[in-house]
C-alpha positions in Angstrom: -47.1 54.4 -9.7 -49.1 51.4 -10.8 -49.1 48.0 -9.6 -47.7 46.5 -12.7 -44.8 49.0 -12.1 -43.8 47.3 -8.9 -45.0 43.9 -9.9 -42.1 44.5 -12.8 -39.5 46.2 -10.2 -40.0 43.0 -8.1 -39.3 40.7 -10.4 -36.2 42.3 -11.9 -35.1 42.4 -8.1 -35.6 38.7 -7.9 -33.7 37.9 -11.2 -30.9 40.0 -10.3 -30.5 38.6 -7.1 -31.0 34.8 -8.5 -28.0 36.2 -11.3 -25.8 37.1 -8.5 -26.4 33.8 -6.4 -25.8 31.7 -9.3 -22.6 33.4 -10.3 -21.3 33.0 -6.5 -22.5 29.2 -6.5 -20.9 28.9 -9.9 -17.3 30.3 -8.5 -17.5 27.7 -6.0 -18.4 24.4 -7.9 -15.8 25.9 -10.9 -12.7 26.1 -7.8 -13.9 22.5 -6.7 -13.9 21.3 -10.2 -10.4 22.4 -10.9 -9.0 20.7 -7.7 -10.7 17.8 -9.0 -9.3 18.0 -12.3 -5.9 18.5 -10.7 -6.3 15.7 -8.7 -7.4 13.2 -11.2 -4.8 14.6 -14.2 -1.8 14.3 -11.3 -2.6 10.9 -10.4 -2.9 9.5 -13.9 0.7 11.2 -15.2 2.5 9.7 -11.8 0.4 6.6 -12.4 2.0 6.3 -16.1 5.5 8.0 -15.2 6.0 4.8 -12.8 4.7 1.9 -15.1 6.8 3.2 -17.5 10.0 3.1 -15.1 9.7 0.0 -13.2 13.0 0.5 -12.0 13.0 3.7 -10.6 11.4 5.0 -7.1 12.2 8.2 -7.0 8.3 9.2 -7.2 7.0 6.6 -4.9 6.3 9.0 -1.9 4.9 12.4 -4.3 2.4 9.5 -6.1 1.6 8.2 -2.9 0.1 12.3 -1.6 -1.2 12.8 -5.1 -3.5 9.1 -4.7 -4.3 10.4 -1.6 -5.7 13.1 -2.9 -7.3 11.6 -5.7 -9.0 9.1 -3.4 -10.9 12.6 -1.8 -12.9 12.7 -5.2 -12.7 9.2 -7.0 -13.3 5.8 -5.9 -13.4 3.4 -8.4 -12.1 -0.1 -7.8 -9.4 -0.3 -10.9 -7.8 3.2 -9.2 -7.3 1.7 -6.2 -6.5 -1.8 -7.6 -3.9 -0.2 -9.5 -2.2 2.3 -7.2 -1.4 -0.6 -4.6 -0.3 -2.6 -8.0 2.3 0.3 -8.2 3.1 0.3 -4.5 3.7 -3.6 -4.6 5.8 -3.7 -7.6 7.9 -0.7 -6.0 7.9 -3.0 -2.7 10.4 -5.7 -4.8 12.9 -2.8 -5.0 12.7 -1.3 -2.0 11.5 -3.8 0.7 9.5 -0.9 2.2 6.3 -2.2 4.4 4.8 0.8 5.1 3.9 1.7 1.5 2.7 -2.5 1.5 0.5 -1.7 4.1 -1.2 1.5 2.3 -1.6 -0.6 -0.5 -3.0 -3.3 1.8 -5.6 -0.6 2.7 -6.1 0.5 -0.9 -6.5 -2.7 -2.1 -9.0 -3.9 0.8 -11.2 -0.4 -0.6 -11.4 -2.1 -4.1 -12.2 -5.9 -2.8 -15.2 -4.1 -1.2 -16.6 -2.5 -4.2 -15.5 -5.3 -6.7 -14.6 -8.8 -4.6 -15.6 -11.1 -8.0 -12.7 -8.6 -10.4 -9.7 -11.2 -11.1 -7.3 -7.9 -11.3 -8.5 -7.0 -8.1 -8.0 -10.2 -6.6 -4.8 -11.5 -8.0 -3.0 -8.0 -6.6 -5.0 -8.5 -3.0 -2.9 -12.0 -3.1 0.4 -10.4 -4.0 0.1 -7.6 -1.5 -1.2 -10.2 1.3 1.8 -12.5 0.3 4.3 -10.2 0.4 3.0 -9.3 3.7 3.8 -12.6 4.7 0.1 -13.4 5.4 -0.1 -16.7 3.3 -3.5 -18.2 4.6 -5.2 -14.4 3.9 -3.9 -14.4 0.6 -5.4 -18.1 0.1 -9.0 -17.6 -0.2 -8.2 -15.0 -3.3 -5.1 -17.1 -5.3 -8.5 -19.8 -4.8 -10.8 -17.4 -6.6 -8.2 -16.8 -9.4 -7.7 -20.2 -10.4 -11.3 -21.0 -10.2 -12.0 -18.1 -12.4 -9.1 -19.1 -14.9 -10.5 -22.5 -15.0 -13.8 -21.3 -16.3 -12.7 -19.8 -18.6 -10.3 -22.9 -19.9 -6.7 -21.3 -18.5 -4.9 -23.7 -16.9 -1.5 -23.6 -15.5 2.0 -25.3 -16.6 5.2 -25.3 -14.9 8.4 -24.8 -16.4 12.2 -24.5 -15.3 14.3 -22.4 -16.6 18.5 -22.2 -17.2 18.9 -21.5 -13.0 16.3 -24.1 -12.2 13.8 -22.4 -11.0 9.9 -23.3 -11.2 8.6 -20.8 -13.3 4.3 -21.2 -13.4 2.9 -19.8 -17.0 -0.6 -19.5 -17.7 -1.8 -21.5 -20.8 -5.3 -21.5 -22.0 -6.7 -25.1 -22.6 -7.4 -26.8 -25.8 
């Protein structure tokens, strides 16, 4: 046999073996890519189910398993600004601290990767006050009006039929 003949059955060796490693690899990332889609296509029709129907909390605790699974993959500040959103506007029906203090913790992940975002902010401040921590939730109801100033948004303050103090965000003229 010549050399050539073996240099040849060597290198169809190699690309078969590189072919078969490829498709196992392949199998692998294409399984991890579908739990990833999963994740992320659960979390975004729970997330919309429940903005659509403030009133209702029947989903509260299966969103709450499907963020944490979506947190495994993702971490982008608005996701986790807007999950604990969620769990604080489902906190004024319920009165439920527990799922206050995951949103706490959600909310502290997105202050770290975007502490200057006024969305980001203005939920910390709701989450810490309806914690009852007033002088944590200070410092970022500070950076909210400083940033609405800036950009000419002031505040006014209205009562309405009951009497109550209503404040309304106006922009300047």
């Amino acid at each position: 046999m010549k050399t050539s003949n073996y240099i040849l059955i060597g290198f169809l060796a190699f690309i078969t073996l590189v072919l078969v490693s490829w498709h196992v690899d392949s199998m692998f990332h294409e399984e991890e890519y579908d739990k990833k889609k999963k994740a992320r296509t659960d979390f975004y029709y729970t997330r919309q189910w429940l903005e659509k129907n403030k009133d209702s909390i029947e989903k509260i605790e299966e969103f709450i398993v499907i963020s944490e699974e979506y947190f495994k993959y993702y971490n982008g500040y608005y996701d986790y600004a807007s999950a604990a959103s969620l769990l604080n506007d489902k906190f004024n029906l319920t009165k439920d601290t527990f799922n206050l203090k995951l949103a706490k913790k959600w909310i502290d992940k997105a202050h770290k990767l975007e502490p200057n975002n006024r969305f980001v902010n203005e939920v910390c401040g709701r989450t810490l006050l309806n914690l009852g921590l007033k002088d944590a939730a200070k410092p970022h109801i500070e950076v909210l009006i400083k940033q609405d100033s800036a950009k000419g948004i002031t505040y006014e303050y209205y009562k309405n039929a009951k009497g109550d103090s209503i404040k309304v965000r106006k922009p300047l003229k």
